[in-house]
N, C-alpha and C positions, 0 to 999 in steps of 0.2 A: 596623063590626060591633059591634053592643050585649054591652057584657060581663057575661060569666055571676055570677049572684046568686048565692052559695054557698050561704043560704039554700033556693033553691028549685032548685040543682044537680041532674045528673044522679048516678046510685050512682055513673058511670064515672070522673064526676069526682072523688068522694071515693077511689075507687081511685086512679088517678094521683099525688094529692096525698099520700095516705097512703106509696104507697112511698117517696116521696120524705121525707116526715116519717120513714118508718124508718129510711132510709140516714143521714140524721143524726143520728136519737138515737143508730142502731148507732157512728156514728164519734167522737162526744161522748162516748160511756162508756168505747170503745177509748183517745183521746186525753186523757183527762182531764177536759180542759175544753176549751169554745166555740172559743176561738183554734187550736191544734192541729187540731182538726176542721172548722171553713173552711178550712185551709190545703190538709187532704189533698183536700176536695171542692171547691177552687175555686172558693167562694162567702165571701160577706163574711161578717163576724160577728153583722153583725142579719140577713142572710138566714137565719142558721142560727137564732138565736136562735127568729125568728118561727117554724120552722118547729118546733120543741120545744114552742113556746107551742102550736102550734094542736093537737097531737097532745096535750098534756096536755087541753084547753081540749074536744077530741070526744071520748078516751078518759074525762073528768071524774075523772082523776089529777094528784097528783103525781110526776113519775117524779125530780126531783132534790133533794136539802134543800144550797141553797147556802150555801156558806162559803166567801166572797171568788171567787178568779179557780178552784179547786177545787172541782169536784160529786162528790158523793157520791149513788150509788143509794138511793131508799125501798123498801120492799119490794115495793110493785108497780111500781115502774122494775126493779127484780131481776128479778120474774118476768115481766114485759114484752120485756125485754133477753133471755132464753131463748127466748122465743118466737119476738122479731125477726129473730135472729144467723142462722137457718137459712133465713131466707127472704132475707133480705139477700140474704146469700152466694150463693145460689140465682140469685137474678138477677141479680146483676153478674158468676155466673160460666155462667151456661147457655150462652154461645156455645161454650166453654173446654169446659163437661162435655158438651154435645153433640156435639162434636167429636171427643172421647177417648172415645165406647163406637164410635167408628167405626175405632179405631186411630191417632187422630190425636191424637197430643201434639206438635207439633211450631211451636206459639206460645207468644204469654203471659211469662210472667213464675215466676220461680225464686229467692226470698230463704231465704238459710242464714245460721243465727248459731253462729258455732262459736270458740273459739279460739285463738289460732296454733298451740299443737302440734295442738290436731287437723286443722287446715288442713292442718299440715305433714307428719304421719305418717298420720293416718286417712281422710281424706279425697279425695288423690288419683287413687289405681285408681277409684273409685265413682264421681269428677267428671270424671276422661276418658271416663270410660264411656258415663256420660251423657251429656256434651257430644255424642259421637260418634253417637250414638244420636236425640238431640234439638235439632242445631246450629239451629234457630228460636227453641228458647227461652231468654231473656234470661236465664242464672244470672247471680246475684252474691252471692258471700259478706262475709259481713262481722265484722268481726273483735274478736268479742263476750266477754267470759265471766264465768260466775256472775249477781250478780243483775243485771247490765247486757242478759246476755243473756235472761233470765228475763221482764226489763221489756218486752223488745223483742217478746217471742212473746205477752206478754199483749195487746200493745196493736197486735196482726195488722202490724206491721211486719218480721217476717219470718213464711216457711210453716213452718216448723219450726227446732230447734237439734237440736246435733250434740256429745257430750261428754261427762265422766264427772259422773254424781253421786254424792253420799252419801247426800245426804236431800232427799227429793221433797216439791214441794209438794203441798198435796189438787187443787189445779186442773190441777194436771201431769202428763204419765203422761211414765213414763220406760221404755225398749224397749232394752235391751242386746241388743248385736250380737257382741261381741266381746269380750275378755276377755287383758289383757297381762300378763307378771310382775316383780315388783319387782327391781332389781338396784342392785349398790353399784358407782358406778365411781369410781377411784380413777388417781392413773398410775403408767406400767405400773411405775415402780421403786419404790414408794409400799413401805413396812413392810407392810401389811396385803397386798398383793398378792403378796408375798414369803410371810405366815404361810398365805395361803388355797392355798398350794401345796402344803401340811400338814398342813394341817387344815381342817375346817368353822370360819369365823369366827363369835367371841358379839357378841351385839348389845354385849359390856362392851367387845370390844375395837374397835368402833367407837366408844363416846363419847367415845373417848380422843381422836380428831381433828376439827378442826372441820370444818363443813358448808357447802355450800355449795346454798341451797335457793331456788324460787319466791318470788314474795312471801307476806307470811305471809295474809294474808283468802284465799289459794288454797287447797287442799283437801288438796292433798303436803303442809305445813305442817302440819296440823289430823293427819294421818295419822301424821307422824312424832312429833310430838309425842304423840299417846296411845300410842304405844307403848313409846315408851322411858319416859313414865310409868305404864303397865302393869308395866314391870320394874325400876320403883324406881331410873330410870339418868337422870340427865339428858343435855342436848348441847348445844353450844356453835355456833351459828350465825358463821361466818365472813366470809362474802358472800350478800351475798340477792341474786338477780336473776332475770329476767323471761325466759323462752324456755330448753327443754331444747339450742336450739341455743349459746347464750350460758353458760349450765351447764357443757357438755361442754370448750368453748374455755376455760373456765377449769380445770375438774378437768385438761385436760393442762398447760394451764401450770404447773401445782404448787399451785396458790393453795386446794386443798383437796380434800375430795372429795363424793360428794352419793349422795341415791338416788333412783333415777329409775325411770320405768316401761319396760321395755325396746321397747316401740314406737317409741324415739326413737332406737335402737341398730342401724343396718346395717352393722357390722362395720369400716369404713373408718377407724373412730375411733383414734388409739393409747392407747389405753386399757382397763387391766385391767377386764374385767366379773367380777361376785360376785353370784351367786341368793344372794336372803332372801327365799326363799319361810319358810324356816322362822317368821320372824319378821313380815316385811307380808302382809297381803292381796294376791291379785291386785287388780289394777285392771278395772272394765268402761268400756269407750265404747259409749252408744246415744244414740238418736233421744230428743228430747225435744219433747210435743207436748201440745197445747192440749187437754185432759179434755175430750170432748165434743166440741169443734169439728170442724167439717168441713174435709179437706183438699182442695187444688185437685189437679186431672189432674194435673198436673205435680209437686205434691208428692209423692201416690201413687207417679208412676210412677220417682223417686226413691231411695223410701225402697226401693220393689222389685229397682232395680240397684245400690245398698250391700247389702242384704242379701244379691244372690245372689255380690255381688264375696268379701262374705266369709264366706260356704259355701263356694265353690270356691279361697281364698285357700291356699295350700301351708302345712302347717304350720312353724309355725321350730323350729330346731334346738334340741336342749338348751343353754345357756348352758354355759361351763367357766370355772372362776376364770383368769386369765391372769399371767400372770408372766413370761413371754418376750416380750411383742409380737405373738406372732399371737392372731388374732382367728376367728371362726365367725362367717361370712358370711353376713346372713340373703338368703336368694332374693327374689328382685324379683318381682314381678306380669308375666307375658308382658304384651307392647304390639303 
């Protein structure tokens, strides 16, 4: 069989060819660079390469200005790349979004970046839910947070993240769903848990003891600290460590005490709890998603059973300072 001259091709041919040039420029700008994007498309590095060349070489752009094993977008790779993203996506997902205006979400693929406390406390009811609802499709979370998780949802490696922000980026939209309160735990024979039986605690008579908080590039950190420099008070960090589950194990053992967002609090704890609302913000956990980007069936149908798990979620109890050992039990989700 004589092979086709590009030169005197058919349109159908430069269509074929084209999507294909798109799905790699699209995965080149996600990835980085060249190496990353053969890897996720299963093609070498000069097959990707050539195929960047030949969409610059018929569009008569340039879409990269390189600098080493790094590319960086031109302005019309920018507006190129807006253009592509939607059609891409479109065609590597039409079987997927065909499928789910008929009521079928029930394949595919499901990437979350969230985490561990929200894995741990926020996440649960909304991923049995799902599961239960969608046992075909492939979830898998992954155990991301801040800008590692940020990295991962720009570069379509996961469908969406799950978590609290402060400050959003312009390419991010950020969808709170829910909304926790600050609490001081302390144990249960702790001075302070003794005085809150008393009275309302001041933020003066916490800086009196040291702390025991996340690591500090996490956002508790960044929270705690503008506030007690809002009230001209310093505080004395104790222990740093990673997980409100790791936190709590150590406020009983005596090794200090901390504050925490009461999502991580279902009563089981031996541990006095103390509302500062007066003093922190509540805390919000939402969806965080790609400004613009199009989400898959499966992300959609997602984000629709977190939000109605926490519409219909029970409300929790008022918190009371503790001093004796008992605790206020927050209600579990029916199963």
């Amino acid at each position: 069989m004589p092979k086709t001259d590009p030169d005197h091709a058919s349109p159908m041919y430069y269509k074929n060819n084209r999507i294909k040039q798109l799905r790699a420029f699209h995965q080149v700008v996600r990835a980085g660079n060249i190496s990353r994007a053969a890897e996720r498309l299963s093609l070498s590095q000069p097959a990707v390469s050539l195929q960047i060349q030949a969409l610059e070489r018929e569009m008569g752009i340039t879409l990269f200005e390189r600098r080493g094993p790094n590319l960086r977008l031109t302005p019309e790779g920018e507006t190129l790349y807006h253009l592509a993203e939607p059609l891409v996506e479109g065609i590597d997902k039409l079987q997927e979004n065909f499928a789910a205006l008929f009521g079928n979400v029930n394949s595919g693929n499901l990437n979350i970046g969230a985490g561990e406390s929200t894995i741990l406390y926020v996440l649960p009811e909304p991923v049995r839910r799902f599961v239960d609802q969608h046992p075909g499709v492939r979830l898998k979370l992954h155990n991301v947070t801040g800008r590692d998780g940020m990295k991962m949802l720009r570069a379509n490696e996961i469908d969406l993240a799950v978590g609290s922000m402060l400050e959003v980026p312009e390419d991010l939209e950020y969808r709170p769903f829910a909304t926790f309160d600050p609490m001081l735990i302390t144990p249960l024979e702790h001075p302070l848990a003794q005085l809150a039986s008393t009275r309302e605690l001041t933020l003066e008579d916490i800086s009196a003891y040291g702390l025991i908080l996340p690591p500090a590039h996490l956002s508790t950190w960044r929270i705690v600290k503008y506030v007690f420099q809002q009230h001209d008070l310093t505080f004395t960090v104790t222990l740093e460590a990673g997980g409100w589950e790791v936190i709590k194990k150590y406020v009983e053992l005596g090794m200090g005490i901390s504050i925490v967002t009461d999502i991580c609090l279902d009563g089981s704890e031996r541990l006095a709890r103390i509302p500062l609302k007066r003093y922190f913000p509540q805390r919000s956990y939402g969806l965080v998603l790609r400004r613009g980007g199009g989400l898959s069936p499966q992300a959609r149908r997602f984000i629709d059973v977190l939000e109605d798990a926490y519409q219909t979620r029970p409300p929790l109890p008022q918190a009371q300072a503790v001093a004796t050992g008992k605790t206020v039990a927050r209600p579990r989700p029916e199963r």
